[in-house]
C-alpha positions in Angstrom: 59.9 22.1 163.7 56.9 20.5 165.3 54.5 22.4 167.6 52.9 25.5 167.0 55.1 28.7 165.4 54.2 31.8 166.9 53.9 34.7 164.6 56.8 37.5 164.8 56.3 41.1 164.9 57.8 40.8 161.3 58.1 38.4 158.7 59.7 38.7 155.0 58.8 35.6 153.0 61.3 35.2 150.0 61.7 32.1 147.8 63.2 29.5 150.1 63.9 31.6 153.0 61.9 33.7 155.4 63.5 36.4 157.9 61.5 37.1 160.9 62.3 40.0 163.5 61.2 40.4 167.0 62.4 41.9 170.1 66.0 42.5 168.4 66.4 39.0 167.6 66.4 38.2 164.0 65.5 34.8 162.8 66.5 33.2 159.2 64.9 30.0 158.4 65.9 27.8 155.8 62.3 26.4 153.7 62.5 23.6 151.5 61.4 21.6 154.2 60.3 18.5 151.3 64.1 18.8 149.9 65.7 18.9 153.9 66.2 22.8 153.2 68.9 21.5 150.4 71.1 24.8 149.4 70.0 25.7 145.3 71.0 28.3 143.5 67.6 30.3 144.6 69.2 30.3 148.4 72.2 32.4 147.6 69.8 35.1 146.1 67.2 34.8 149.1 70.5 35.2 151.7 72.5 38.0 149.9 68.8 40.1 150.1 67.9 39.1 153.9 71.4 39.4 155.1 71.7 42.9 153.4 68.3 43.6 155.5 69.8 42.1 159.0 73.2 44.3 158.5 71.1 47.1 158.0 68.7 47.2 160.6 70.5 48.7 163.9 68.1 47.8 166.4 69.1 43.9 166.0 71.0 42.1 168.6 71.6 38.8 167.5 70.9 36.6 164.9 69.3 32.6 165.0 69.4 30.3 161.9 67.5 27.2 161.4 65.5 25.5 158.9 62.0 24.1 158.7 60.6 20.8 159.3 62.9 18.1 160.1 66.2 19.1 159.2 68.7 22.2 159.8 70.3 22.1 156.3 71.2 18.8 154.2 73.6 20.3 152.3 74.1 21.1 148.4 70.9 20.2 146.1 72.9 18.1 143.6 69.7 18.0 141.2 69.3 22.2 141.3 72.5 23.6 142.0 74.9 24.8 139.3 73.0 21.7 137.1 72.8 18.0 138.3 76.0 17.3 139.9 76.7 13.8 137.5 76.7 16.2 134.4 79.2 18.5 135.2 82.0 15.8 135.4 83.2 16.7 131.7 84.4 20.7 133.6 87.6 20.9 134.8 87.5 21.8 138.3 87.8 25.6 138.0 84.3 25.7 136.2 83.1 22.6 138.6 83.8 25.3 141.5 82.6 28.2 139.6 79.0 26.3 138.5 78.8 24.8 142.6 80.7 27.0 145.2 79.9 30.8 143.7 78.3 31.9 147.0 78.8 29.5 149.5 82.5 31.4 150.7 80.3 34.8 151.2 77.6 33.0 153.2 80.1 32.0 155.6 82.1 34.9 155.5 79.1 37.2 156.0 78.2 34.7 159.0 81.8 35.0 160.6 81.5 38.4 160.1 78.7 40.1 161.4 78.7 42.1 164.2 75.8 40.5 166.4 76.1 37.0 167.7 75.0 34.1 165.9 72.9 31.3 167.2 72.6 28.1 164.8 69.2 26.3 165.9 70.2 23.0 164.4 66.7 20.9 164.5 67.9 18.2 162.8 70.4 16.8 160.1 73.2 19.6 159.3 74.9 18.0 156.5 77.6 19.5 154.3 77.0 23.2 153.1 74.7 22.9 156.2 77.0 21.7 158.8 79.6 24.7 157.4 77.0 27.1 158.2 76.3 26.2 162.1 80.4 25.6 162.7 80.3 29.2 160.9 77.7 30.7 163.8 78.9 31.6 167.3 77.1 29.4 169.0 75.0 26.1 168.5 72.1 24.7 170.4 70.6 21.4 168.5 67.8 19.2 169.8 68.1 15.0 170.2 67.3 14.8 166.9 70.2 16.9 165.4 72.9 15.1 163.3 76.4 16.3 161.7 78.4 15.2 159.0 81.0 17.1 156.6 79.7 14.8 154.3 82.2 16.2 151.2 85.1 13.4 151.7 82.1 11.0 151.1 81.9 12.1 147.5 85.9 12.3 147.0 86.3 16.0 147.5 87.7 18.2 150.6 85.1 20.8 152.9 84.9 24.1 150.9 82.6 25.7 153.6 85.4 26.6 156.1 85.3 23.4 158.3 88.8 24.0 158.2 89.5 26.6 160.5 86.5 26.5 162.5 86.1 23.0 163.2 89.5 22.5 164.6 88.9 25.5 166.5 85.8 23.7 168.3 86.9 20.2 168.4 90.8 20.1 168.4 92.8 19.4 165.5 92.8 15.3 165.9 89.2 14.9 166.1 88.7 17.9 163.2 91.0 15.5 161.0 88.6 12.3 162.1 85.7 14.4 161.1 86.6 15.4 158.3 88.7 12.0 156.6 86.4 9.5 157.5 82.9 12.0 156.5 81.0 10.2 159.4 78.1 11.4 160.9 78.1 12.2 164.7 74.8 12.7 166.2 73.3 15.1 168.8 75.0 13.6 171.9 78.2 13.2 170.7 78.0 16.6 169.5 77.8 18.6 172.7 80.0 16.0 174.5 82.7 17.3 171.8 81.9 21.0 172.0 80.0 21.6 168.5 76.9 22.0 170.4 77.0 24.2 173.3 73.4 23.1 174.5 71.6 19.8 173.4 67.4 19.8 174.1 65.3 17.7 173.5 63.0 18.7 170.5 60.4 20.1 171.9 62.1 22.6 174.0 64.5 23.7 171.2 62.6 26.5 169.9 62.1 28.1 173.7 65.7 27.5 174.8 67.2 28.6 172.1 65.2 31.7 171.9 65.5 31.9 176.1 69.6 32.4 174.9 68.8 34.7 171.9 66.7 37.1 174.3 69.4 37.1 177.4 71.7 38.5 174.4 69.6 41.0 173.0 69.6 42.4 176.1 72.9 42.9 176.5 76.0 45.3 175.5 76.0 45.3 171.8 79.3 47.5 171.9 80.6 45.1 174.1 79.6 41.7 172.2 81.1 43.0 168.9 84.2 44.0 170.8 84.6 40.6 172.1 83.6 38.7 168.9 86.0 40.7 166.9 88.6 39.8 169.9 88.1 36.3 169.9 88.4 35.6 166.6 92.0 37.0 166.4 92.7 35.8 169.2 92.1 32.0 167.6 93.9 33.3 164.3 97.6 33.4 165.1 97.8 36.2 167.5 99.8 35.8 170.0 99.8 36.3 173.9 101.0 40.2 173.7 99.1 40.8 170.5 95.9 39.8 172.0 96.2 41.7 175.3 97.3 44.9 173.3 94.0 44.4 171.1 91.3 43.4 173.8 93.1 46.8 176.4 92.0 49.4 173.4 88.3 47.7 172.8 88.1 47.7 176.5 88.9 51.4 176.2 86.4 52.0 173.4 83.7 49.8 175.6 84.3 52.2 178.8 83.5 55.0 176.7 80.0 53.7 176.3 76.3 54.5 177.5 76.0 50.9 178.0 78.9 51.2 180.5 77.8 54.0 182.6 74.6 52.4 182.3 75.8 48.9 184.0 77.8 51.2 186.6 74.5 53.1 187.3 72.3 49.8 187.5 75.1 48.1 189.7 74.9 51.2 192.6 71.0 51.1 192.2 71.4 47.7 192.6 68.8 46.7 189.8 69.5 45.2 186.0 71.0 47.2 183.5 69.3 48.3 180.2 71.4 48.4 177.9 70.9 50.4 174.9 73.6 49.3 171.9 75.8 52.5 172.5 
């Protein structure tokens, strides 16, 4: 990204990833920046360790992935991953998959997953793998020079990175099917117009917005957030009406139990901000 990068509080450098933490907010930046952060086997190594570090570390609130230089993610690295893509043809597609797709179902799980929200800072092309990985995170904020594409139906095979379920989710199930048949690209504008942005900025702002969002989340009810993510991802799963109020009554139960609640009811007859505390 251009401008001058501030140095966190913490910074892990691995092979072609770096984690940063600051204020709660942990940040993982894709860096191949000369290869447009293309996903190689070396990534799913680099994300297994810096994940394992994020899911450990309690006093993180929310989590922002991006990638360095121009581009968010441009998908697969056809001449590093699982061998040059042209000389696997000969496999049947069981060891094509095994060879291509070993991790990427794990990054997007652990994504999903997680208990803190997600933020992807998309600074620029998210193509394939890529553009499964920022549909994967909460929430996306992309600057004017951010472009999608699913990219896979262009090379004669179907999305393996979840676009499935969560691009319908964002979009609606006709334009998810556009999407994803015709493998076009659909750039920045078009992109929050549709919902798979939530903010567009322009470029120079995206770093400060983006972190402005990040930093009104760490501050708030961690109990609460993890409650609510957990809540509305069943709740865009198949449950139905009944199900979902019967699930979100007992977290609300769980979250009235918390310091964070009798903080906000303290705060609120005060009449000042709540600190919230994650418990």
């Amino acid at each position: 990204m251009k401008g001058v990068r501030l140095m966190a509080a913490y910074r892990k450098d691995y092979k072609v990833l770096y984690l940063e933490k600051e204020d709660g907010i942990a940040t993982i930046t894709l860096n191949r920046p000369r290869r447009l952060n293309a996903i190689n086997d070396q990534f799913y190594v680099d994300w297994i360790k810096a994940m394992g570090e994020v899911t450990k570390d309690d006093s993180l609130r929310v989590l922002v992935l991006t990638g360095a230089g121009r581009a968010f993610c441009s998908g697969g690295d056809f001449k590093t991953t699982g061998g040059e893509i042209y000389k696997l043809r000969h496999l049947p597609p069981k060891d094509f998959q095994k060879a291509y797709h070993r991790f990427m179902p794990q990054v997007i799980w652990a994504l999903q997953n997680l208990d803190i929200p997600t933020i992807a800072m998309v600074n620029g092309p998210a193509y394939g793998q890529g553009f499964g990985m920022a549909l994967a995170c909460d929430m996306r904020v992309g600057s004017d020079q951010a472009r999608c594409c699913v990219a896979w139906t262009r090379r004669g095979v179907m999305p393996a990175c979840g676009e499935q379920w969560t691009l319908p989710r964002i979009v609606g199930l006709g334009r998810a099917f556009e999407i994803i048949f015709t493998g076009r690209e659909v750039g920045a504008e078009e992109a929050e117009r549709i919902g798979i942005l939530n903010k567009l900025v322009p470029a120079a702002k995206l770093q400060e917005e983006t972190m402005e969002l990040a930093r009104a989340l760490a501050k708030g009810p961690a109990v609460a957030y993890r409650l609510g993510k957990m809540a509305l991802y069943k709740a865009t799963s198949g449950m139905d009406m009944m199900d979902t109020l019967d699930f979100t009554s007992a977290a609300q139960a769980v979250a009235f139990t918390t310091e964070d609640y009798w903080e906000s009811a303290k705060a609120f007859e005060e009449k000042r901000e709540p600190v919230f505390r994650g418990r």
